[in-house]
C-alpha positions in Angstrom: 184.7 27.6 -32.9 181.9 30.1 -34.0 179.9 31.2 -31.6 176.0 30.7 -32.3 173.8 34.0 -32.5 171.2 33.9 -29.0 167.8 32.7 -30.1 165.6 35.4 -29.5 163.1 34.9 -27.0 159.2 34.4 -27.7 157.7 36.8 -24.2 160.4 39.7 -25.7 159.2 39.1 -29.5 155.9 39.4 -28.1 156.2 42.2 -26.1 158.2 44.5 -28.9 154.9 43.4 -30.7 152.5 44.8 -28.1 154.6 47.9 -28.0 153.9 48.8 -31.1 150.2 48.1 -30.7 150.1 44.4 -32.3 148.6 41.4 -30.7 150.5 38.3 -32.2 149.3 34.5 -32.5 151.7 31.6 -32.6 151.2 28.8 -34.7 154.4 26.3 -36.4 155.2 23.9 -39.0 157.0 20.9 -39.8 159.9 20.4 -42.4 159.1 21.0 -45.8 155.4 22.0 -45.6 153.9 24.1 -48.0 151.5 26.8 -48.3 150.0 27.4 -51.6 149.5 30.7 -53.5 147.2 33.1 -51.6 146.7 36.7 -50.3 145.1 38.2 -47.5 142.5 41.1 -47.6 144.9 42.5 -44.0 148.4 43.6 -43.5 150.3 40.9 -42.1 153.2 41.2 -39.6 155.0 37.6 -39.3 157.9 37.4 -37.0 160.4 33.7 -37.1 160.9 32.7 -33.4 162.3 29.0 -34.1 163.4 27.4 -38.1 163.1 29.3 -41.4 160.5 29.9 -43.9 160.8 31.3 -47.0 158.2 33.0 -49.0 158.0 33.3 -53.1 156.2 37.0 -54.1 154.5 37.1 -57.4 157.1 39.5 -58.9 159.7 36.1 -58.2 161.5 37.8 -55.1 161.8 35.0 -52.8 162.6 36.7 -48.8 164.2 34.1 -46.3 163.2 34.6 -42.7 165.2 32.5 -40.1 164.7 33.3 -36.3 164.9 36.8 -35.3 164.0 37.8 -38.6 160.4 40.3 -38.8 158.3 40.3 -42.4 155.8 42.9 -43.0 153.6 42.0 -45.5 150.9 44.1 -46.9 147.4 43.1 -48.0 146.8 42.1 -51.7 150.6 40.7 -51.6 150.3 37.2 -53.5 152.6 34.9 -51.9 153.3 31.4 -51.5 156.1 29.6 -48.8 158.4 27.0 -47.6 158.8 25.7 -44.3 162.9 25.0 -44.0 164.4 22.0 -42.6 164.1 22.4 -39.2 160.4 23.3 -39.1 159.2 26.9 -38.4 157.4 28.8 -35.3 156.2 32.1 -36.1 154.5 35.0 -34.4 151.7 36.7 -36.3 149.9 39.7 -36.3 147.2 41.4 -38.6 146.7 44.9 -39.6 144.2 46.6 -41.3 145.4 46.6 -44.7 146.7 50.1 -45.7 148.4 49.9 -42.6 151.7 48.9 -43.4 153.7 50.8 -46.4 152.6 49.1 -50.2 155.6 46.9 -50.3 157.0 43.4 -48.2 160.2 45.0 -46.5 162.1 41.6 -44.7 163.5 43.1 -41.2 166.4 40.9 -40.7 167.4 40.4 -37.0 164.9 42.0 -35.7 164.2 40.1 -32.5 168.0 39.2 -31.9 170.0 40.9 -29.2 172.8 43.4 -30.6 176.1 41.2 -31.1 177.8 44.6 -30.1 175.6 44.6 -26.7 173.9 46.9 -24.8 175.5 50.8 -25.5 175.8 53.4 -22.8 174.2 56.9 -23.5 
C-alpha cells in the first residue's frame, strides 16, 4: 500500500508565512464552488492547507493547487477558480502589487515535509 504524503500543518504554513514578512488569513470552501472572473489591484500569496482549487488565467493556463501547494499571484492577473471535491482551506496573504515578480509561478509542495527527511550538514 502507498503511503499518503503528511498534510502539512496550518501554525507551520503560517509561520513560513510570517518569516517572510506575510500575515495570512484563512477562509474555505465547499465542493464545487465557484469564483467568477476577477483581479485584484494587490499581489496575492494563496497557500492550500486542506482540498484543491484550481484557478483558470486569462491566457487559458489553468494551475491546480492541492494541500502544500503555494500560488503567488500578482496584481492585475485576471483569474477565475474551482473549488475541488473535497472542498478547499486556504491561507492568504496580500502584497503590495509590484511586489511579487509579473507572472503566477504555482510552488508545488511548498508546505509539505521533505519525503527524503530532514538532511544533516
Amino acid at each position: 500500500m502507498a503511503r499518503r504524503a503528511p498534510l502539512p500543518d496550518d501554525a507551520g504554513l503560517r509561520g513560513r508565512l510570517a518569516a517572510e514578512g506575510l500575515s495570512a488569513i484563512g477562509w474555505s470552501n465547499g465542493p464545487g464552488d465557484r469564483y467568477a472572473v476577477h483581479e485584484h489591484g494587490y499581489d496575492k500569496v494563496l497557500v492550500a492547507v486542506r482540498g484543491s482549487i484550481g484557478f483558470l488565467l486569462d491566457d487559458g493556463a489553468r494551475i491546480d493547487l492541492a494541500a502544500g501547494d503555494r500560488l503567488d499571484l500578482p496584481s492585475g492577473t485576471s483569474h477565475g477558480a474551482l473549488v475541488g471535491r473535497s472542498g478547499v482551506s486556504c491561507l492568504e496573504a496580500h502584497l503590495p502589487a509590484g511586489s511579487l515578480p509579473p507572472v503566477p509561478r504555482l510552488h508545488a509542495r511548498w508546505g509539505l515535509p521533505d519525503p527524503a527527511g530532514p538532511t544533516e550538514g
